[in-house]
Backbone as numpy.savetxt, mean C-alpha at the origin, in Angstrom:
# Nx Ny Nz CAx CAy CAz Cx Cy Cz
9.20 5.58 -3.85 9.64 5.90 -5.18 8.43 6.38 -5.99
8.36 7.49 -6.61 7.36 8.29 -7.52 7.31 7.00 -9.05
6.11 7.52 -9.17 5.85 6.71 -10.16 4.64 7.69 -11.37
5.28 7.72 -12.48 4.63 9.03 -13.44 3.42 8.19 -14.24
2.22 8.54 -14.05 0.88 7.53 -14.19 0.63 8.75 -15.56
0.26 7.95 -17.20 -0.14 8.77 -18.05 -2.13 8.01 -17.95
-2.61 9.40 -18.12 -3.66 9.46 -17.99 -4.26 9.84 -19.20
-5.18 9.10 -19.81 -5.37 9.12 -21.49 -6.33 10.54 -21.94
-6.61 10.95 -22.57 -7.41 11.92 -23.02 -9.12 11.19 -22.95
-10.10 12.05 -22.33 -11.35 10.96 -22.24 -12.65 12.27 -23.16
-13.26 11.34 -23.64 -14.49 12.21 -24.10 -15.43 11.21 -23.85
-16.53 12.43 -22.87 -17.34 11.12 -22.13 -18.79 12.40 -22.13
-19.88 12.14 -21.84 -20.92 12.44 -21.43 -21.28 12.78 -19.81
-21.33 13.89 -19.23 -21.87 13.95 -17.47 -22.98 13.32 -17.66
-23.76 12.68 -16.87 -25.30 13.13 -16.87 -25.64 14.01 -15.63
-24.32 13.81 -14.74 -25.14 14.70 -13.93 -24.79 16.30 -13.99
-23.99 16.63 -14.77 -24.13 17.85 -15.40 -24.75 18.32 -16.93
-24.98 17.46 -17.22 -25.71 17.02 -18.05 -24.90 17.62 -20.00
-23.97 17.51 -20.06 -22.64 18.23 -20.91 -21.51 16.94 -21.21
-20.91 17.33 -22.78 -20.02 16.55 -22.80 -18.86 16.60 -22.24
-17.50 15.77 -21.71 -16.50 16.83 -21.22 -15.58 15.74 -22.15
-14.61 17.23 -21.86 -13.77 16.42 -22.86 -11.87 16.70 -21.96
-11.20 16.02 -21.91 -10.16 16.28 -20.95 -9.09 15.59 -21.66
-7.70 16.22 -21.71 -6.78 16.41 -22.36 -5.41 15.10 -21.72
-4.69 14.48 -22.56 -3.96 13.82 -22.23 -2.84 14.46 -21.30
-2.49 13.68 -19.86 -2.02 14.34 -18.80 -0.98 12.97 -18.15
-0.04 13.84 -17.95 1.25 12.73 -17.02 1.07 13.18 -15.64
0.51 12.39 -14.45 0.92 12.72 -12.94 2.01 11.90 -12.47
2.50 12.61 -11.32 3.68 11.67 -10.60 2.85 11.52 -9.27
2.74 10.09 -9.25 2.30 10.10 -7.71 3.15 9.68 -6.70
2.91 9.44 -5.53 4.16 9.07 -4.61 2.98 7.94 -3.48
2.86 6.61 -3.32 2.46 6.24 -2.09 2.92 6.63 -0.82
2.96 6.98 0.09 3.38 7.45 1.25 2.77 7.31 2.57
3.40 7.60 3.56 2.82 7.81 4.67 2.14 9.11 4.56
2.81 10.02 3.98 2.48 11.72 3.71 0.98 11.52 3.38
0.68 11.28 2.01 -0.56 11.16 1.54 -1.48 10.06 2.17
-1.63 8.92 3.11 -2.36 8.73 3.87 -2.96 9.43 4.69
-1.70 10.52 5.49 -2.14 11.33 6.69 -3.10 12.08 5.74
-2.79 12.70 4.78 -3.74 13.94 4.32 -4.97 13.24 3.83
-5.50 11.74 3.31 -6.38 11.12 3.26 -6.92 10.99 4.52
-6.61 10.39 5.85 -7.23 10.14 7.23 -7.71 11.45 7.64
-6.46 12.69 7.29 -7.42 13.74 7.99 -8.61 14.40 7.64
-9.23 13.80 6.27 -10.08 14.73 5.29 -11.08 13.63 5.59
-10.83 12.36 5.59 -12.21 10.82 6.03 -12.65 10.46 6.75
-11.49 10.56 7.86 -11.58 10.28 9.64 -11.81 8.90 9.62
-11.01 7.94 8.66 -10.93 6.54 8.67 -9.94 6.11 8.27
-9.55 5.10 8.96 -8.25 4.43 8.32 -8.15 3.87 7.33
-7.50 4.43 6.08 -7.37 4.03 4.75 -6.79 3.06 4.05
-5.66 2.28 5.46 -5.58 0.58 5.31 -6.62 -0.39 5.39
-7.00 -0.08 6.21 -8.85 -0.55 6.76 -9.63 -0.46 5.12
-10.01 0.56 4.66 -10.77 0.90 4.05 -10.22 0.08 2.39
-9.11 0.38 2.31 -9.01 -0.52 1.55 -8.54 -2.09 1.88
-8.35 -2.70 2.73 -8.57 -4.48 2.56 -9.87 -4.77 2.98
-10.77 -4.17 3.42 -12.67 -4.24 3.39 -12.77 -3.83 1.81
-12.39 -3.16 1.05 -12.88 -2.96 -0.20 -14.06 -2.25 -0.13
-14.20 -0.99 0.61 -15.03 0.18 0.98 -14.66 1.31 1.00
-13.96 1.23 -0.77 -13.36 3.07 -0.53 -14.52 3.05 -1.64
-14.91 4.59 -1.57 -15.94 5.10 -2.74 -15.14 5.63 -3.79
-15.70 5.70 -4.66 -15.16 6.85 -5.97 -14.25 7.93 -5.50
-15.08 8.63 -5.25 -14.95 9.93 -4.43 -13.76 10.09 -3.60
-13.25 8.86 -2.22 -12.23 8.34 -1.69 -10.98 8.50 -2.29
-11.26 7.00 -3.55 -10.06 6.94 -4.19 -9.20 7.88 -5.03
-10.44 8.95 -5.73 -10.06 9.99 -6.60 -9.43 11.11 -5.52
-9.83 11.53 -4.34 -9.25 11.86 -3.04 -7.78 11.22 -2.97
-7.42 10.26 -2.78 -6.26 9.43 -2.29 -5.20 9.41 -3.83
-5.63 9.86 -5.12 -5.10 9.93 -5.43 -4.21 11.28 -6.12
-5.10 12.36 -5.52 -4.89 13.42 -5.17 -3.72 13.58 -4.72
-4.10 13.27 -3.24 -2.72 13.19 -1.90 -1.59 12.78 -2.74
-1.43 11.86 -3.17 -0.25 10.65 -3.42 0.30 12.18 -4.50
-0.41 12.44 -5.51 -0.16 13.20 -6.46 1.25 14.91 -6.12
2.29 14.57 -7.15 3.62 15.04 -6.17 3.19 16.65 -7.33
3.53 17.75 -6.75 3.77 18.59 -7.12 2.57 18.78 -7.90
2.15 19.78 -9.14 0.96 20.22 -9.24 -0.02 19.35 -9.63
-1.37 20.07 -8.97 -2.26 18.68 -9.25 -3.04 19.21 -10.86
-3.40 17.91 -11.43 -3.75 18.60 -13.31 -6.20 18.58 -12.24
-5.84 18.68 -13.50 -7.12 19.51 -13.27 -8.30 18.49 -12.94
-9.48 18.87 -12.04 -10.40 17.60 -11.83 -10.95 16.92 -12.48
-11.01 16.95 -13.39 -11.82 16.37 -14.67 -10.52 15.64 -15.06
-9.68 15.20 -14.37 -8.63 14.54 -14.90 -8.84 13.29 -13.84
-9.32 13.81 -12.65 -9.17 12.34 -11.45 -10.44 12.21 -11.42
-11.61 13.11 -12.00 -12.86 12.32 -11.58 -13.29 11.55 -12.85
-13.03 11.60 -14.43 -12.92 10.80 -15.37 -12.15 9.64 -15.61
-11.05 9.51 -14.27 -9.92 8.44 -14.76 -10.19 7.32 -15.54
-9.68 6.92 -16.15 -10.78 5.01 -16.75 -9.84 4.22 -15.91
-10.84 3.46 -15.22 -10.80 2.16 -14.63 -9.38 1.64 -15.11
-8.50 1.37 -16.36 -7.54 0.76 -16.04 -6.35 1.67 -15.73
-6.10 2.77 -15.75 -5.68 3.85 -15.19 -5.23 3.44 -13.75
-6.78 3.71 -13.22 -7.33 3.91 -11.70 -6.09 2.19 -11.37
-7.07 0.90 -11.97 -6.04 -0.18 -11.83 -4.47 -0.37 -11.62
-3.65 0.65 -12.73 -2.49 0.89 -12.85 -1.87 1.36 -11.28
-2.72 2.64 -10.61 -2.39 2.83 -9.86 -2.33 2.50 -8.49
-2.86 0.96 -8.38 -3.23 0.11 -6.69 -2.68 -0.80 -7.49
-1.71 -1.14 -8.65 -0.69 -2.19 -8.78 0.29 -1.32 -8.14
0.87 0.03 -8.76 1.76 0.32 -7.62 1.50 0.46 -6.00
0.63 0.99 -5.45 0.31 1.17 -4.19 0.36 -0.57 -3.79
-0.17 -1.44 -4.36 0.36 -2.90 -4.14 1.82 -3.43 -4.06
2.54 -2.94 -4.81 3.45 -2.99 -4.77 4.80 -3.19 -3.77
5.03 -4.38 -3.53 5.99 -4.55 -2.20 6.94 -3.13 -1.89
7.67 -3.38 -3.36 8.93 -2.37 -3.80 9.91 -2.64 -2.23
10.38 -3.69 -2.07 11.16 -4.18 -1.71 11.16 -6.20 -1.88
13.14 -6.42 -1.72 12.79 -7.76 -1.80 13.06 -8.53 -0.36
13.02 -7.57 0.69 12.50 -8.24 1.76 11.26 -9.30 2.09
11.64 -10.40 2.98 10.48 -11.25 3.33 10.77 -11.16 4.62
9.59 -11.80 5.44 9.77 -12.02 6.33 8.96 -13.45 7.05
9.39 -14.22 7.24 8.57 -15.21 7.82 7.95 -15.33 9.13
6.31 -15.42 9.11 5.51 -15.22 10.20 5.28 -16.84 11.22
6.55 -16.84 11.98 6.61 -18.07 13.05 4.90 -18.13 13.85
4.73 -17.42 14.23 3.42 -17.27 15.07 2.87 -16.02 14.72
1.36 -16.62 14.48 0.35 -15.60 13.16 -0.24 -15.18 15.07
-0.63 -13.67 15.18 -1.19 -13.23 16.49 -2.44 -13.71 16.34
-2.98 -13.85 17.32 -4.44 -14.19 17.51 -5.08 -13.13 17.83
-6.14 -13.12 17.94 -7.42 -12.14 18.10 -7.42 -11.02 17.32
-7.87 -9.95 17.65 -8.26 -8.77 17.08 -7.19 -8.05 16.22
-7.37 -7.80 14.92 -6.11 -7.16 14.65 -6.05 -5.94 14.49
-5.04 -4.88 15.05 -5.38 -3.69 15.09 -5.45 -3.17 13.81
-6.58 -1.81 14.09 -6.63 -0.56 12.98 -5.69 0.19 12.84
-4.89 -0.10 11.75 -3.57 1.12 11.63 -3.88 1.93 10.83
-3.83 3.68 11.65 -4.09 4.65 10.90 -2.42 4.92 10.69
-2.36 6.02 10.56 -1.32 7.03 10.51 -0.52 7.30 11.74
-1.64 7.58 12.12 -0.36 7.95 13.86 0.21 7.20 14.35
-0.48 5.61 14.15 0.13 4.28 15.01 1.78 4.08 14.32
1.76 4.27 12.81 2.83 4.24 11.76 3.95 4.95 12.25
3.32 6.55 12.51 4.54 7.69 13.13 4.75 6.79 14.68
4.01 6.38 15.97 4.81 5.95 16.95 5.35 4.86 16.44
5.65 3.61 15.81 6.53 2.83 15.41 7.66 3.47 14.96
7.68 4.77 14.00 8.61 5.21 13.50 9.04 6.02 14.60
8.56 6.42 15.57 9.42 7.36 16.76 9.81 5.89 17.65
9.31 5.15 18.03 9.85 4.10 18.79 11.34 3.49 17.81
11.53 2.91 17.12 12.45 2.96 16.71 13.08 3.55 15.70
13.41 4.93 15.80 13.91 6.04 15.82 14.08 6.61 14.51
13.30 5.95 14.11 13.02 6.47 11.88 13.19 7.96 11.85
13.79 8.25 10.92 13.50 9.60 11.07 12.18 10.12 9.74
11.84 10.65 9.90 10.30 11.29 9.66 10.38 11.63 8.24
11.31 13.00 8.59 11.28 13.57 7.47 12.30 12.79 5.99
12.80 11.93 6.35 13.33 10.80 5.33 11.98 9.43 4.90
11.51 8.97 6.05 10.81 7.63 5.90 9.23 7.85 5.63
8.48 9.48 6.21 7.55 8.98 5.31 7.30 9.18 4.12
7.82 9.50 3.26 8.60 10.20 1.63 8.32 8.93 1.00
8.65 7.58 1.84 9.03 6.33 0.85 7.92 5.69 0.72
7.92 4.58 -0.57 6.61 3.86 -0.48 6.13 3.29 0.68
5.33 3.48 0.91 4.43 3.27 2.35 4.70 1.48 2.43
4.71 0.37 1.51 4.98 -0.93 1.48 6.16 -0.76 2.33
7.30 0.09 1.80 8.66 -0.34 1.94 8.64 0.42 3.68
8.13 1.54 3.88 8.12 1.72 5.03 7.68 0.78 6.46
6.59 -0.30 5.44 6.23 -1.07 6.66 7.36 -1.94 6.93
7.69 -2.53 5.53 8.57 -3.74 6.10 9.97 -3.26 7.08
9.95 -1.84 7.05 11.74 -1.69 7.58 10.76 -1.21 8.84
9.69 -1.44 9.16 9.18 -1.54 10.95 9.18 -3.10 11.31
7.89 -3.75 10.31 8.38 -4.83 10.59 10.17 -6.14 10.78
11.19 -5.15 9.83 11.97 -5.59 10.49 13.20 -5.25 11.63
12.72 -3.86 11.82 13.05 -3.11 13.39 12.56 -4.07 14.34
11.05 -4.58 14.02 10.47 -5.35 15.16 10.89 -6.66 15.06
11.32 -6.97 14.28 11.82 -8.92 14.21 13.06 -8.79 14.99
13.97 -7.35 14.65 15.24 -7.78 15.04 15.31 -7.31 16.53
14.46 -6.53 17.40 14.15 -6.17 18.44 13.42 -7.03 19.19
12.50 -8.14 18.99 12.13 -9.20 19.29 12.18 -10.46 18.47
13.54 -10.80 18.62 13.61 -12.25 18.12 12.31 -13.27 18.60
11.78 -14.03 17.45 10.75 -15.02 17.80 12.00 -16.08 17.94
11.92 -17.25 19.25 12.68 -18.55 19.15 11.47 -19.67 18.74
11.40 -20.71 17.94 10.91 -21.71 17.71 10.84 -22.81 18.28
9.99 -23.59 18.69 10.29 -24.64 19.49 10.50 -26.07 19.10
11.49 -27.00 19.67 12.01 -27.83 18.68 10.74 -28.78 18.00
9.29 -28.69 18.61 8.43 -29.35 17.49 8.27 -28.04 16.47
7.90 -26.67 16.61 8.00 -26.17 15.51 9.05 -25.85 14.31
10.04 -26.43 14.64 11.52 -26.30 14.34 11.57 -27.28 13.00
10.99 -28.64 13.87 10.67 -29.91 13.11 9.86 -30.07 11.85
8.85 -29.30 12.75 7.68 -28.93 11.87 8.02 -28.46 10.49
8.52 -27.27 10.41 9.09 -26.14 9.35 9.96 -26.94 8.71
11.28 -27.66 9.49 11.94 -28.52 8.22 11.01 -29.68 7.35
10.13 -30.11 7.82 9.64 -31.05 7.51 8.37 -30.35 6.02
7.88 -29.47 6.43 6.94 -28.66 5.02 8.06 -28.51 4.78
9.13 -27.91 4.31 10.23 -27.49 3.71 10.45 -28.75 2.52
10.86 -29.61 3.74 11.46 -30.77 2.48 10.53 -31.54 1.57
9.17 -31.22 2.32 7.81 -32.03 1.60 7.88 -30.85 -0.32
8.02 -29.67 0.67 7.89 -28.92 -0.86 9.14 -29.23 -1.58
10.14 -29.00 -1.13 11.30 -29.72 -2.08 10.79 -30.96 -2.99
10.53 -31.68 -2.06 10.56 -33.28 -3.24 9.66 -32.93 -4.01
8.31 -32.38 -3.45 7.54 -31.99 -4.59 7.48 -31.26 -5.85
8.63 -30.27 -5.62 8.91 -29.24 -6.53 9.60 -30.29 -7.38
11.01 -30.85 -6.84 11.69 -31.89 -7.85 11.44 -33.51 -8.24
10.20 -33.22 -7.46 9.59 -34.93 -8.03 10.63 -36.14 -7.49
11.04 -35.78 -6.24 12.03 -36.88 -5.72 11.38 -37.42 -4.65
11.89 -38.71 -3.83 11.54 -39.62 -3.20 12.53 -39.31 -1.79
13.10 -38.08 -1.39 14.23 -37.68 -0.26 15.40 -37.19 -0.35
């Protein structure tokens, strides 16, 4: 789902052009996507999930990525390389953004290494179970994961075992009483 980000009018100083600039109040629509990842991975040659939960995107990156996301014409550079910080903020609350009220509960967390998901790994999940492309990567990239992740829950049922079974009712009801301050 597009989301129309107003971007304030800034009058600021370069130093490294050494000039004042001055840049005009501007509405973008951006779109999170699979779309605008690919065109981020192909311009970085890094995976831009990666890059952001390390918290190692540069300036430069993000004003890049928000480019991509950016639907139909892009306003002028002095519009994404001035952004102010709560702007920039505004826009990784949406990209944060579940935008679905799916959950899913993780029975068994995988062990070891966890893979690097670029882009392409995204498209074979979506060709393995049979997404179609030109509909799913359009959508918020959140909402796209969870309808893999729940292709994959419902394609591999996890079964529980009756101590983990036990287990789970048992935190369950501990948080109950706790929530209502009861004794069972």
């Amino acid at each position: 789902m597009p989301k129309t980000i107003h971007v304030p009018a800034i009058d600021i100083f370069d130093n490294e052009r050494y000039q004042f600039v001055t840049t005009k109040p501007t509405d973008i629509v951006i779109e999170h996507s699979l779309i605008s990842i690919s065109k981020w991975e192909s311009k970085w040659h890094t995976s831009f999930l990666k890059a952001t939960e390390d918290k190692t995107l540069t300036n430069e990156q993000i004003e890049d990525y928000i480019k991509f996301m950016t639907i139909g014409r892009l306003a002028p550079d002095d519009v994404y390389h001035y952004m102010p910080v709560e702007t920039v903020e505004e826009i990784f609350e949406y990209i944060n953004d579940p935008m679905t009220a799916t959950t899913i509960r993780d029975l068994k967390k995988p062990t070891g290494a966890k893979p690097i998901i670029t882009n392409e790994l995204v498209y074979c999940w979506m060709a393995n179970y049979q997404l179609p492309f030109e509909v799913c990567e359009k959508w918020h990239f959140n909402r796209l994961m969870m309808l893999i992740r729940v292709c994959e829950e419902k394609s591999n049922p996890k079964q529980m075992s009756r101590k983990e079974t036990a287990d789970y009712y048992k935190a369950l009801n501990a948080a109950r009483r706790a929530k209502y301050h009861t004794k069972g």
